[in-house]
gemmi code that builds the backbone of each chain (N, CA, C; Angstrom):
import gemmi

chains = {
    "A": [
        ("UNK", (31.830, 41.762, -51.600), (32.191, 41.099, -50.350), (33.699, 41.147, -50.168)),
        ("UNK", (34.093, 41.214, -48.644), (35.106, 41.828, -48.633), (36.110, 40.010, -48.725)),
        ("UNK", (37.441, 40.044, -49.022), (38.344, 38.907, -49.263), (37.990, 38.068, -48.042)),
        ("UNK", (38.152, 37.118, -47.891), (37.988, 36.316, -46.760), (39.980, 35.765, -46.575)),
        ("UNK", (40.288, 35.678, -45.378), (41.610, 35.162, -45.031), (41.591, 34.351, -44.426)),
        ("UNK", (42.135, 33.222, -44.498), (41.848, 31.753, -43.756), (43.247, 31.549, -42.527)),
        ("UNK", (43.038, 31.172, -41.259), (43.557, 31.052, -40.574), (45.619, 30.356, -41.272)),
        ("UNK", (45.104, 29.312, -42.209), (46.501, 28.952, -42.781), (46.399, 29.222, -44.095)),
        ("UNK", (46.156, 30.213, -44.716), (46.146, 30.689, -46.079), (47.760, 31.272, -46.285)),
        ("UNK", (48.600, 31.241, -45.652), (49.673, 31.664, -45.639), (50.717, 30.374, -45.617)),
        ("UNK", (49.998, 29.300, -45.425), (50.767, 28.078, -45.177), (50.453, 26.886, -45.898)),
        ("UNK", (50.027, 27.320, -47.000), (49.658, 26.325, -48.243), (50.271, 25.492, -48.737)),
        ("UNK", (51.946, 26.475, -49.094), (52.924, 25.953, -49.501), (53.298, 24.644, -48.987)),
        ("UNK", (53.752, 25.257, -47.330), (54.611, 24.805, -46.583), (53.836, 23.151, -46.090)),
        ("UNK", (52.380, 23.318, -46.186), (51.885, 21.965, -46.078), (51.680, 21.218, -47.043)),
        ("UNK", (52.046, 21.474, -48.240), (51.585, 20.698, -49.120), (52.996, 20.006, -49.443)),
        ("UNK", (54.095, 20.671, -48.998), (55.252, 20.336, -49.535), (55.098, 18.802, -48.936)),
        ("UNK", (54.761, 18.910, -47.342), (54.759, 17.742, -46.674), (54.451, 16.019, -47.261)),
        ("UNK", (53.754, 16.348, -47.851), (53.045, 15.278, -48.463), (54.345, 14.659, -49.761)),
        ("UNK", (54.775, 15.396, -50.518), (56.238, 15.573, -51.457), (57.304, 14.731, -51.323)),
        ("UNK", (57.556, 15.516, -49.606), (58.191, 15.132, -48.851), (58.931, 13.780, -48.114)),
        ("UNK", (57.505, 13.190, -47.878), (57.349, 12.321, -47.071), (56.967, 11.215, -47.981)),
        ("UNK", (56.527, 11.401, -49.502), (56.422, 10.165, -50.332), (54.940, 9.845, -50.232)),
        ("UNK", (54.090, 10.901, -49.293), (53.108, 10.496, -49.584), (52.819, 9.710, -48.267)),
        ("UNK", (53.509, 9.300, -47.256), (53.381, 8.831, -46.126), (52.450, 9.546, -45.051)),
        ("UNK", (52.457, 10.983, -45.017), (51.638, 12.109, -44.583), (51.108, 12.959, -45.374)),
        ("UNK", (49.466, 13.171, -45.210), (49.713, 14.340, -46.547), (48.647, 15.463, -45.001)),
        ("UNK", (48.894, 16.915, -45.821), (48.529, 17.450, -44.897), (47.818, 18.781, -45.688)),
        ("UNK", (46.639, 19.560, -45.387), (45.728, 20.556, -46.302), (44.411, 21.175, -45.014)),
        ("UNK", (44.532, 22.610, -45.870), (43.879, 23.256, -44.808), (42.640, 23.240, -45.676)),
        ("UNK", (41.235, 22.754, -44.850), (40.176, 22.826, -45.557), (39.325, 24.194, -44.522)),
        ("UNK", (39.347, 25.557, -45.286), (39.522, 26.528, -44.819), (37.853, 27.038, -45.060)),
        ("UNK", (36.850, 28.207, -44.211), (35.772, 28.424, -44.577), (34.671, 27.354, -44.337)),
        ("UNK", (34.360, 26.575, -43.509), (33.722, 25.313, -43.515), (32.876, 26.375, -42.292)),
        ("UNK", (31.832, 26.206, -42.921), (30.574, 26.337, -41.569), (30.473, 25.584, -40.355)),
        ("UNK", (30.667, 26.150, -39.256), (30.632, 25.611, -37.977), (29.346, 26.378, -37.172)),
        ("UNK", (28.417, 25.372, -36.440), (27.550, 26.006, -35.730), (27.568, 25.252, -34.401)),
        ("UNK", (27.772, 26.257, -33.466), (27.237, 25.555, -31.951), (25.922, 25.748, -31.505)),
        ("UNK", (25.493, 24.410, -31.099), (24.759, 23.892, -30.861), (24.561, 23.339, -29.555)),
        ("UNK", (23.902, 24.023, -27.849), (23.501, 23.704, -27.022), (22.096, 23.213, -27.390)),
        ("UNK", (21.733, 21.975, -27.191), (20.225, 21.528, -27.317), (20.179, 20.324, -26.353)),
        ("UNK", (19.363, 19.648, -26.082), (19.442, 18.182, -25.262), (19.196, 17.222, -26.827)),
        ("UNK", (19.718, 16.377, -26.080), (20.063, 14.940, -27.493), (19.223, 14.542, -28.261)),
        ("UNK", (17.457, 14.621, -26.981), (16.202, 14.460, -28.093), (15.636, 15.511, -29.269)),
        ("UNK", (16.465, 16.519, -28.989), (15.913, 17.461, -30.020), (16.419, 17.116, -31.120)),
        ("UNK", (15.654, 17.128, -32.294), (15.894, 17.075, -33.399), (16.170, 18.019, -34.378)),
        ("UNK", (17.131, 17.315, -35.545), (17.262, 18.322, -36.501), (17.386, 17.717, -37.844)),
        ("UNK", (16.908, 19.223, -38.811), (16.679, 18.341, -39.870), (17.502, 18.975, -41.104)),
        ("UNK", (19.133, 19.213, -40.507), (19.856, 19.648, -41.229), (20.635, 18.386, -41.512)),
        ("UNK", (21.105, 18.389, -42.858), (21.646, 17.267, -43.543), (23.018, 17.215, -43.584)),
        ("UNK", (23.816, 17.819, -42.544), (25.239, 18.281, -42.331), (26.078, 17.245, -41.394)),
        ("UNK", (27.124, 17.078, -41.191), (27.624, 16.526, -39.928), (27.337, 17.033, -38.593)),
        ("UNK", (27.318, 16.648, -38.229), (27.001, 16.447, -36.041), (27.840, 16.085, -35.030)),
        ("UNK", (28.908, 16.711, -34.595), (29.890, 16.567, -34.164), (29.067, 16.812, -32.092)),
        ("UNK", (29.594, 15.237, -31.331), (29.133, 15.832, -30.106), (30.180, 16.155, -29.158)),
        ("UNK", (30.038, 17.308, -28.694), (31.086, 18.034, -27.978), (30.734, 17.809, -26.180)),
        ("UNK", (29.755, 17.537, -25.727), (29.490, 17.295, -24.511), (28.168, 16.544, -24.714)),
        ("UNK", (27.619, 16.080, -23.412), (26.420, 15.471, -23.318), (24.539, 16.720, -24.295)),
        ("UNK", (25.353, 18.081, -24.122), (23.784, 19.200, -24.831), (24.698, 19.802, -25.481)),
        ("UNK", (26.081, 19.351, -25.950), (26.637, 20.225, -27.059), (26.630, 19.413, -27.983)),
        ("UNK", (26.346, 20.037, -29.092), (27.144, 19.835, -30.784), (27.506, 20.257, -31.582)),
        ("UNK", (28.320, 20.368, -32.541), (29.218, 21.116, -33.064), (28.541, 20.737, -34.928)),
        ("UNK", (27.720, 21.701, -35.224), (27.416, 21.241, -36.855), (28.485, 21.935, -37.913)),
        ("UNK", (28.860, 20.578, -38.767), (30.117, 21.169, -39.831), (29.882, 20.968, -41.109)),
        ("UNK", (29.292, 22.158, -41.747), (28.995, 21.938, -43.036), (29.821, 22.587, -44.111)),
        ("UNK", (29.621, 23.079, -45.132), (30.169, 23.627, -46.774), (30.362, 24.990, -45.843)),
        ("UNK", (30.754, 25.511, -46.555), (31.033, 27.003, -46.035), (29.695, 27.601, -46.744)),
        ("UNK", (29.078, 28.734, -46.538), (28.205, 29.251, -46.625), (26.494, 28.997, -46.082)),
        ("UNK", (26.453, 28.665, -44.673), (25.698, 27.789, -44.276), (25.014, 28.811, -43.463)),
        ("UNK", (23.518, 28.857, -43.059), (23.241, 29.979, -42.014), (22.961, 29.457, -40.542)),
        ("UNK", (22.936, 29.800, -39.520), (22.441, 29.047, -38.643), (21.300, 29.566, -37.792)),
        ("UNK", (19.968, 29.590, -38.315), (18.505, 29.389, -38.100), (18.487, 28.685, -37.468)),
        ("UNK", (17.607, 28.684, -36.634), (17.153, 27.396, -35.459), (15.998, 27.769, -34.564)),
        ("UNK", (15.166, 26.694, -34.282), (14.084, 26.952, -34.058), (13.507, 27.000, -32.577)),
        ("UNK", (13.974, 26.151, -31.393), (13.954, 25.914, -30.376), (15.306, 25.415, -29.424)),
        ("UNK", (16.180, 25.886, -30.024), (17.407, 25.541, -28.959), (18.883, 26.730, -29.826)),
        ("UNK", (20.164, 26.668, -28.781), (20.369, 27.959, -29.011), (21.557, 27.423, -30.069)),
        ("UNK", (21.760, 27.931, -31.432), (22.497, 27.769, -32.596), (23.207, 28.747, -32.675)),
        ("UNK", (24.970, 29.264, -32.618), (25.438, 30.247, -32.596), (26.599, 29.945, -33.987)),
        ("UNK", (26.790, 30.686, -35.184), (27.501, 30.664, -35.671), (28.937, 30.554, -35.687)),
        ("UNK", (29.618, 29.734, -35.371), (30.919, 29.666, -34.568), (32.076, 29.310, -35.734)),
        ("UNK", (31.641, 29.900, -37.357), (33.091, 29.402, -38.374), (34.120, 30.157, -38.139)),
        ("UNK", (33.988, 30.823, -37.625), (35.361, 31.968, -37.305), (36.114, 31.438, -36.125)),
        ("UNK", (35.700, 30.537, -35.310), (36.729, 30.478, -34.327), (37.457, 29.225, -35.120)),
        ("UNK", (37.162, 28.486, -35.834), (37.851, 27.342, -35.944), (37.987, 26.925, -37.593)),
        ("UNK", (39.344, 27.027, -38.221), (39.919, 26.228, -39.396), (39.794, 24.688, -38.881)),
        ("UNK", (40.162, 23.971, -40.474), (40.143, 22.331, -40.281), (41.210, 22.250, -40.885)),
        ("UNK", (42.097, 20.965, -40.708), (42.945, 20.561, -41.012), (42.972, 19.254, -41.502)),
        ("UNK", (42.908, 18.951, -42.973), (42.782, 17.434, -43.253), (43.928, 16.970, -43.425)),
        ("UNK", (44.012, 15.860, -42.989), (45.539, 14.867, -42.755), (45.071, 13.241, -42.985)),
        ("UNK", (46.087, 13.065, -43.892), (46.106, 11.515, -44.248), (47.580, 10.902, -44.528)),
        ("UNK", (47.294, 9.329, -45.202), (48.639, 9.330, -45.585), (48.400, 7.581, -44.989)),
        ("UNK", (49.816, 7.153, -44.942), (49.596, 5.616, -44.021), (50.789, 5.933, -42.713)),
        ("UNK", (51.009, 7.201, -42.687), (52.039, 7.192, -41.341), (51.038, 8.476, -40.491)),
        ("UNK", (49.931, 8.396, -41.156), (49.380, 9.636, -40.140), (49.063, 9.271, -38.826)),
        ("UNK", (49.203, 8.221, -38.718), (48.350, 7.706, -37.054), (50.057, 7.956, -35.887)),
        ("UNK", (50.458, 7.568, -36.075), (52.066, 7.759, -36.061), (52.733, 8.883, -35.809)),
        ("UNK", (52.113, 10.115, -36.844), (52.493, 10.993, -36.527), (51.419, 11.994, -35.557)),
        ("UNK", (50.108, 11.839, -35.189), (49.216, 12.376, -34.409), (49.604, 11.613, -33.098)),
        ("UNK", (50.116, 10.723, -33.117), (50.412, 9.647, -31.701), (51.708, 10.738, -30.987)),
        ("UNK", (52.483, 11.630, -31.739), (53.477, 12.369, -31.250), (53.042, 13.456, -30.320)),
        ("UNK", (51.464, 14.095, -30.727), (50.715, 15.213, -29.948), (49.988, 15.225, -29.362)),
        ("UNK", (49.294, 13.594, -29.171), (47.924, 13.362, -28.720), (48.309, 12.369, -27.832)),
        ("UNK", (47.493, 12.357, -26.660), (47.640, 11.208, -25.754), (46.601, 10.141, -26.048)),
        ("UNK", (45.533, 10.415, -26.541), (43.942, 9.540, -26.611), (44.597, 8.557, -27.871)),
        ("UNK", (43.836, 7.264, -27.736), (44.240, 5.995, -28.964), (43.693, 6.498, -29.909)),
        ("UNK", (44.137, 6.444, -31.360), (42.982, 6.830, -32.720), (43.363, 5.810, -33.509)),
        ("UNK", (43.650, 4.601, -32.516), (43.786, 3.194, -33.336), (42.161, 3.109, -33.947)),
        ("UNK", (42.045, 2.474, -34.966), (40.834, 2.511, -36.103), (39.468, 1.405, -35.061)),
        ("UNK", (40.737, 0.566, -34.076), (39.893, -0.162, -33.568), (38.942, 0.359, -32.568)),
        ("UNK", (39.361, 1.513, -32.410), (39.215, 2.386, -30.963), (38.309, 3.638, -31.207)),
        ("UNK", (38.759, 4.146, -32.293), (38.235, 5.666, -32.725), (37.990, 5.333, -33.973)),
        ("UNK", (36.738, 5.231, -34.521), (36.194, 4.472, -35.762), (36.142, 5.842, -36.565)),
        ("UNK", (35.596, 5.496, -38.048), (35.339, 6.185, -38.486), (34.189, 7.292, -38.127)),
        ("UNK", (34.108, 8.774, -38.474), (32.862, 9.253, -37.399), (33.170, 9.691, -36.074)),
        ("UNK", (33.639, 8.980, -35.674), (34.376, 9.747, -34.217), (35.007, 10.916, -33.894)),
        ("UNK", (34.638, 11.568, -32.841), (35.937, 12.512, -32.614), (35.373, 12.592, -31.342)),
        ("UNK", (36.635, 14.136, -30.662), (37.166, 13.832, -29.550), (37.603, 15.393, -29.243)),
        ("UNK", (37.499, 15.779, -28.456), (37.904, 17.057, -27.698), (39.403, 16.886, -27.275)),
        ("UNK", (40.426, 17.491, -27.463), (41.586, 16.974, -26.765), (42.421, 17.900, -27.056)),
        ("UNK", (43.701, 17.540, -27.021), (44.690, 18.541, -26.936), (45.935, 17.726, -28.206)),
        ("UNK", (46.405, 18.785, -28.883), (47.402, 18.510, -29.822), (48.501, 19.286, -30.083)),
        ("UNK", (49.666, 18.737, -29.485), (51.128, 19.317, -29.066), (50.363, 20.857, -27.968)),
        ("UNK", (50.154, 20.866, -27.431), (49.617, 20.791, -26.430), (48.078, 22.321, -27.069)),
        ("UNK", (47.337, 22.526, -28.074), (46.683, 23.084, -28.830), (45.551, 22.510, -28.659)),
        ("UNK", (44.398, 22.948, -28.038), (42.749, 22.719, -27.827), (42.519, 22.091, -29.390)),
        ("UNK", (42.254, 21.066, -29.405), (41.491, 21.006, -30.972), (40.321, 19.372, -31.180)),
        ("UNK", (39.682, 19.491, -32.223), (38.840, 18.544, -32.033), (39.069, 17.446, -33.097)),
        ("UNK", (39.330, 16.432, -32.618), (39.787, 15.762, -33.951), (38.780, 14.754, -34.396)),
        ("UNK", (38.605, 14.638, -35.471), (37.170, 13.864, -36.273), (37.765, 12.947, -37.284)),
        ("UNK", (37.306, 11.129, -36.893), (38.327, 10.701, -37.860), (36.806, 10.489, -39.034)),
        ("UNK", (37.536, 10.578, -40.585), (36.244, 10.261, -41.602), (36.938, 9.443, -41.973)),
        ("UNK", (36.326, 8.807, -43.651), (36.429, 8.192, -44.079), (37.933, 8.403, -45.028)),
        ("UNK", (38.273, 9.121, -45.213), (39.287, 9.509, -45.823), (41.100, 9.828, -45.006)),
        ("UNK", (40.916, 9.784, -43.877), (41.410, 10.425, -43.255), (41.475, 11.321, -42.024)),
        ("UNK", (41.926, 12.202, -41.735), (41.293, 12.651, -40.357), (41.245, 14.188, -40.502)),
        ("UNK", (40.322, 15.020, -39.843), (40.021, 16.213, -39.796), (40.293, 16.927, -38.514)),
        ("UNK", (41.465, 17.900, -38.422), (42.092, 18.288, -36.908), (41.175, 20.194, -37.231)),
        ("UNK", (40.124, 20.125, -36.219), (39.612, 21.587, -36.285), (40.077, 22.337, -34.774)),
        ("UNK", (40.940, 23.494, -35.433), (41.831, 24.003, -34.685), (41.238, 25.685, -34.352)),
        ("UNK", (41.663, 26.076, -32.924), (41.008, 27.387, -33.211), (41.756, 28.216, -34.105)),
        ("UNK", (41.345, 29.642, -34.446), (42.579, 30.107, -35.589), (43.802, 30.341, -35.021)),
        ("UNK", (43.445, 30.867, -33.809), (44.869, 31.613, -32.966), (46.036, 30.546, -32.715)),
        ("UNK", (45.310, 28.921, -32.692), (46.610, 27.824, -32.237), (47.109, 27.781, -33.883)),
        ("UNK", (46.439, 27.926, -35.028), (46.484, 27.465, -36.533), (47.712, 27.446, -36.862)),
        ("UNK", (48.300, 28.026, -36.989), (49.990, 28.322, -37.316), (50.708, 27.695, -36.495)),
        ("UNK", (50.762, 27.728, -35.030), (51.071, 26.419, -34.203), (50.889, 25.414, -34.610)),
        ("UNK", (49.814, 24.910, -34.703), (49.606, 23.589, -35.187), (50.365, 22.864, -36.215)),
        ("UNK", (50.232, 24.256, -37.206), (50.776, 24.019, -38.951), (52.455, 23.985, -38.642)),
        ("UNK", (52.945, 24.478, -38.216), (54.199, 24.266, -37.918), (54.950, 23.239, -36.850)),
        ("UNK", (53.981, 22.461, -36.209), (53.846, 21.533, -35.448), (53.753, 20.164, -36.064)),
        ("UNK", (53.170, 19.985, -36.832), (52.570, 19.490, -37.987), (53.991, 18.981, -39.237)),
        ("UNK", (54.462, 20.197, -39.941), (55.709, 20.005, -40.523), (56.640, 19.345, -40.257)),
        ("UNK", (57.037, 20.284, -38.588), (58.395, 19.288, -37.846), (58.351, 17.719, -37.760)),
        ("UNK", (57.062, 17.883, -37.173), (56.849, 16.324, -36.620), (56.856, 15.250, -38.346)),
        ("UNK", (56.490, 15.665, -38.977), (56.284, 14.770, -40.421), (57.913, 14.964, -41.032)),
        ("UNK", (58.763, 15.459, -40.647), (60.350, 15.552, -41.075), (60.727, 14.225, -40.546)),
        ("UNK", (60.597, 13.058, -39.779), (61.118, 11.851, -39.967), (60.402, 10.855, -40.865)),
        ("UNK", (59.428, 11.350, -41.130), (58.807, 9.972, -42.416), (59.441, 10.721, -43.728)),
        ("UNK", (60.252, 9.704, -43.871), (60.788, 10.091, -45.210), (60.304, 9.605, -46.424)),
        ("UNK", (60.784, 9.514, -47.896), (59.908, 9.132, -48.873), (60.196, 7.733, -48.747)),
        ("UNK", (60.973, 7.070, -48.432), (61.821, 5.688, -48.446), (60.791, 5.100, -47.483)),
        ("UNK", (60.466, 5.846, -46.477), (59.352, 4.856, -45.610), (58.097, 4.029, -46.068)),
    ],
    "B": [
        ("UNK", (51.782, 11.256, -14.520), (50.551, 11.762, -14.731), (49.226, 10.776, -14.692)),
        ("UNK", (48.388, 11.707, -14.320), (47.366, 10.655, -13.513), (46.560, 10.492, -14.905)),
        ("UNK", (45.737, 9.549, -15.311), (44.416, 8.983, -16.039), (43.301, 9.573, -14.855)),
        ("UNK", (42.379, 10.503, -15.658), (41.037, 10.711, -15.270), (39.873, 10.296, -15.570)),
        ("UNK", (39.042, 9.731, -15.079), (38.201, 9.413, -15.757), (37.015, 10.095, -16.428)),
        ("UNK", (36.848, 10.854, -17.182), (35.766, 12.206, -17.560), (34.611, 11.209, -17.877)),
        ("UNK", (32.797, 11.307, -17.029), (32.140, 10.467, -17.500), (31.745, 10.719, -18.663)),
        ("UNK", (32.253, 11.703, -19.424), (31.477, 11.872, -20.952), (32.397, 11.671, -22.039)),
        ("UNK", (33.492, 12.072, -21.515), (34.865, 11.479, -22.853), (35.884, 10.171, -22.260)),
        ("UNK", (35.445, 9.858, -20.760), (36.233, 8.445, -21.105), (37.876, 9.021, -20.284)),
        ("UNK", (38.947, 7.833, -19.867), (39.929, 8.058, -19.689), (41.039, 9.387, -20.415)),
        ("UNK", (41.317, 10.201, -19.645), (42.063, 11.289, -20.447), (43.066, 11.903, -19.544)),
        ("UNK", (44.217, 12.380, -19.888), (45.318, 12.774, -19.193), (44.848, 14.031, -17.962)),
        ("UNK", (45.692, 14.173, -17.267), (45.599, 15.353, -16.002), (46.185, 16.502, -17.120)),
        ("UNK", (46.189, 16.761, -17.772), (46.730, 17.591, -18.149), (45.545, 18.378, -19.166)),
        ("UNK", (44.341, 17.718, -19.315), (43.094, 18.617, -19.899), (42.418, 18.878, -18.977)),
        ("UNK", (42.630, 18.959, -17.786), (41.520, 18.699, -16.316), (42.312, 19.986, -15.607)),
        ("UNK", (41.351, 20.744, -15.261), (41.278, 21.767, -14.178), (40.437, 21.589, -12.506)),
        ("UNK", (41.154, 21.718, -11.699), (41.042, 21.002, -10.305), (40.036, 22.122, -9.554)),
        ("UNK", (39.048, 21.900, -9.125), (38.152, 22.465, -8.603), (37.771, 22.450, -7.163)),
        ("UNK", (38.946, 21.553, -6.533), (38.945, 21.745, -4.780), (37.934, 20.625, -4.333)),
        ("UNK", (37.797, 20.945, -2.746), (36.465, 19.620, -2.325), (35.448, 19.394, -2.972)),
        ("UNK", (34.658, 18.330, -3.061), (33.552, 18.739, -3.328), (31.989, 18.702, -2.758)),
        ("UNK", (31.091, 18.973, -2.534), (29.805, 18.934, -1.805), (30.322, 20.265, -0.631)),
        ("UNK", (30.749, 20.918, -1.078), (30.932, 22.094, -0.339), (29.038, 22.822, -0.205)),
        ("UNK", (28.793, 22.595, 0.771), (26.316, 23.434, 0.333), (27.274, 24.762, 0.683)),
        ("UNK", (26.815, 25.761, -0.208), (26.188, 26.732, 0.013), (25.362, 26.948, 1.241)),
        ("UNK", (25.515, 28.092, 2.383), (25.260, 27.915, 3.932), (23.183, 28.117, 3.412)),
        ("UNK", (22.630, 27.482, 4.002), (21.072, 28.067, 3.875), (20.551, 29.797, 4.048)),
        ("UNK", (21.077, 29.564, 5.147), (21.020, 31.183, 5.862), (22.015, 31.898, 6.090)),
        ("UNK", (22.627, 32.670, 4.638), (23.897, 32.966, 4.866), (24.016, 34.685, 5.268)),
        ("UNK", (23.000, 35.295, 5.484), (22.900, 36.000, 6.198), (22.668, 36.052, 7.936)),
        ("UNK", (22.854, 34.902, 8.275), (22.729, 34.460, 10.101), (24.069, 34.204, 10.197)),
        ("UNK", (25.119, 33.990, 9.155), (26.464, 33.443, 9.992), (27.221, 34.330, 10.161)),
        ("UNK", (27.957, 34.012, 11.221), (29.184, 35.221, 11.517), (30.139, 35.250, 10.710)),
        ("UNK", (31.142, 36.407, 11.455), (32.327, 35.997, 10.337), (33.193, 34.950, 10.288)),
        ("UNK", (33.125, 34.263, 11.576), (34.203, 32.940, 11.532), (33.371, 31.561, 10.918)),
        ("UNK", (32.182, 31.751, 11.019), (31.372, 30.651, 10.328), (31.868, 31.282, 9.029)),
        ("UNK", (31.316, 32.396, 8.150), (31.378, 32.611, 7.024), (32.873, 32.139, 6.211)),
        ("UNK", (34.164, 32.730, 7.158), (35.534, 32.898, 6.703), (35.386, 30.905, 6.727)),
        ("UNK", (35.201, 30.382, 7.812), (35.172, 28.941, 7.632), (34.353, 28.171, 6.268)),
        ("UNK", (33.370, 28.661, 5.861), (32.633, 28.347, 4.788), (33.412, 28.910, 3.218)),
        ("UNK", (34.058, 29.237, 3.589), (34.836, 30.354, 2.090), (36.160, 29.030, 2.143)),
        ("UNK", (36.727, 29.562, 3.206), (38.364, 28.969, 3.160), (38.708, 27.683, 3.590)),
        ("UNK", (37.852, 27.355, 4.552), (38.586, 26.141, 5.156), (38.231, 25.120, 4.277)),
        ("UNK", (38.843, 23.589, 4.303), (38.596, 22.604, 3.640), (39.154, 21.601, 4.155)),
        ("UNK", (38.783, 20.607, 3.920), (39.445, 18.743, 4.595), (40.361, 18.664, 3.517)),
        ("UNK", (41.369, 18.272, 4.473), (42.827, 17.830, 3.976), (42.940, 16.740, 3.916)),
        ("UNK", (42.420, 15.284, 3.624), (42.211, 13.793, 4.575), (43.661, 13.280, 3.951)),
        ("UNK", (44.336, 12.746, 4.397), (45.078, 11.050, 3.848), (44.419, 10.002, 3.508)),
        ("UNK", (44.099, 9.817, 2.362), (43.331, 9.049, 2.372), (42.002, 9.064, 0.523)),
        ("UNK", (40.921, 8.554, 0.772), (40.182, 8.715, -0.218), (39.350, 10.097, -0.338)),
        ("UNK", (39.158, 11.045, -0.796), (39.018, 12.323, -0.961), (38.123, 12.793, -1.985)),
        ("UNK", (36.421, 13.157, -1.505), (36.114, 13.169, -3.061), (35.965, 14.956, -3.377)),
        ("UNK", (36.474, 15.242, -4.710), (36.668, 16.456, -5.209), (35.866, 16.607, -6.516)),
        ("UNK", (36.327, 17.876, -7.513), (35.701, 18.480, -8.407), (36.815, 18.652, -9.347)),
        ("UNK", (36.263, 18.145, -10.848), (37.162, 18.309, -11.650), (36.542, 18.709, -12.890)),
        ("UNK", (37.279, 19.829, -13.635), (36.863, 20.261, -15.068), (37.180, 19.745, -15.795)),
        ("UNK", (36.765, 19.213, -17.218), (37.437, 18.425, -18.269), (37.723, 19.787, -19.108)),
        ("UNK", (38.340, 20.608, -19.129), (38.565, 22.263, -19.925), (38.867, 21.960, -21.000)),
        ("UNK", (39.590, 21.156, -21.503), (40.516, 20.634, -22.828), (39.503, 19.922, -23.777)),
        ("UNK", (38.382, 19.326, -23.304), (37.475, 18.354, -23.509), (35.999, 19.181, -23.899)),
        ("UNK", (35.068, 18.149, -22.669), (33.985, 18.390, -22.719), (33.306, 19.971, -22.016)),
        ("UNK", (34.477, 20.238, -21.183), (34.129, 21.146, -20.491), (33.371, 21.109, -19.496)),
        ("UNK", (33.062, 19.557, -18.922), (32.237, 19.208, -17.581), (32.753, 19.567, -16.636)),
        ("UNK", (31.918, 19.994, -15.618), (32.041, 19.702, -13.897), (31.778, 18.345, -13.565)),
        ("UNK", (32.740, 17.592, -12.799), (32.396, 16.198, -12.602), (33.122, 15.826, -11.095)),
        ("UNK", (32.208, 15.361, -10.158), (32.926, 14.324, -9.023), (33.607, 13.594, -9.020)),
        ("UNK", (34.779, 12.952, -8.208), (35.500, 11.750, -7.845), (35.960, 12.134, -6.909)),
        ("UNK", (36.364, 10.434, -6.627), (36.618, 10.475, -4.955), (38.283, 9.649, -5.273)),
        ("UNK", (39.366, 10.346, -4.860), (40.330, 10.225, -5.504), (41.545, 9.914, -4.318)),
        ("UNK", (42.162, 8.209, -4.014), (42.783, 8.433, -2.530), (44.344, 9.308, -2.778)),
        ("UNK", (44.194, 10.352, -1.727), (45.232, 11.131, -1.707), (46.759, 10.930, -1.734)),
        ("UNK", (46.779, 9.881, -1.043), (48.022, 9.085, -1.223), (48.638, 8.478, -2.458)),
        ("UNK", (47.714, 7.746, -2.936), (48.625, 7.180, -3.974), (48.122, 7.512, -5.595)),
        ("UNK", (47.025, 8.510, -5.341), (46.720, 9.459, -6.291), (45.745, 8.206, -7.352)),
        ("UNK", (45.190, 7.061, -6.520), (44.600, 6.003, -7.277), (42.677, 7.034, -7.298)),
        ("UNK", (42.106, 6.771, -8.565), (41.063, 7.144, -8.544), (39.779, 5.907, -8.353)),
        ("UNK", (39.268, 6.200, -7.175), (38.604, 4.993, -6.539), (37.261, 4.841, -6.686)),
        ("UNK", (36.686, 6.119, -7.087), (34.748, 6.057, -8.574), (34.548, 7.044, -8.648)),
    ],
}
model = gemmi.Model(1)
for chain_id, residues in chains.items():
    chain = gemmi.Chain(chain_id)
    for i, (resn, *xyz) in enumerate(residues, 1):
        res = gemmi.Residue()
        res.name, res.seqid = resn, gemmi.SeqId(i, " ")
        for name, pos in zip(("N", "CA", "C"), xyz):
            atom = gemmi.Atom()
            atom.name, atom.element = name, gemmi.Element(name[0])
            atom.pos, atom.b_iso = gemmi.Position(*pos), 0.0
            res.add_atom(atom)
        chain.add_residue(res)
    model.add_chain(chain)
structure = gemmi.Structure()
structure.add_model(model)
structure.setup_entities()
């Protein structure tokens, strides 16, 4: 099988430094290869995949699993979609702070719970942001990826380690 | 910048929204009976009002809906 290249496989360094950086105030990692399937179906259809379920419109959903995932489906239309989109996991205790710099929508905890996400725009980059339990997951298409990632850096250069 | 209201994602900036002109524009029934100034009128023309205005808006950034509102022109207040 031929190498696989991940949208920020080139920017490993440069995000991890962030976290170093900042004391730990932001931390920032490309979780690269994650199975993505789109999913037009209506809401009553069921499924009996044990993955996340991301809803993208009222008959869209967006399934995000391990990387190596197939997408079979039985009565509604399932299109393999991991290639258009890397993830970006981001945490820290200044991360809300620093996504508040690119995003217009609240991702106050009171507002955007855990589980949630949201179609939107980041420094001005199509992306979908999913908050979990850990932190938050920014899935970016590949072509904004390096945008983002360098978007990402600048903006985390005022939380310093002292913060 | 205006707050939109997208009915599937909720309040969101003008700036994920693509503007789609009047809206309830029918399609003519018998659009092989109209002339050309009916037809050119059915293509191009449109109400300009002062006033409350309802149009078509894409959430592109978003959900990617087609969605109505009736939006007054003046003070750019969105009124349902």
């Amino acid at each position: 099988m031929a190498e696989r290249n991940s949208p920020l496989g080139g920017a490993t360094d440069r995000l991890a430094a962030v976290a170093a950086a900042t004391g730990g105030a932001v931390t920032v990692a490309e979780v690269p290869f994650l199975t993505q399937i789109g999913v037009r179906a209506l809401p009553s259809t069921s499924t009996a995949v044990d993955v996340n379920v991301l809803q993208l419109g009222p008959d869209e959903w967006l399934i995000v699993g391990p990387p190596g995932l197939s997408a079979a489906s039985a009565d509604s239309s399932a299109v393999d979609v991991s290639a258009q989109r890397t993830t970006v996991a981001m945490g820290g205790s200044r991360v809300l702070d620093l996504l508040a710099m690119g995003c217009a929508i609240d991702l106050h905890p009171r507002v955007f719970r855990v589980g949630d996400c949201a179609q939107t725009t980041m420094a001005h980059a199509p992306v979908i942001i999913w908050r979990r339990e850990t932190g938050f997951w920014i899935l970016v298409r590949a072509s904004f990826a390096a945008h983002l990632a360098d978007w990402i850096v600048d903006a985390a250069q005022e939380f310093t380690a002292g913060d | 910048m205006m707050l939109i209201p997208c009915p599937w994602c909720g309040p969101r900036d003008e700036s994920e929204f693509h503007y789609g002109g009047q809206a309830g524009v029918a399609y003519p029934a018998e659009p092989d009976a109209l002339s050309d100034s009916e037809w050119a009128k059915y293509l191009f023309f449109r109400e300009n009002p002062k006033g409350p205005f309802r149009e078509r808006w894409s959430h592109s950034a978003g959900c990617r809906r087609w969605f109505s509102l009736v939006r007054d022109t003046v003070t750019n207040e969105v009124l349902r």
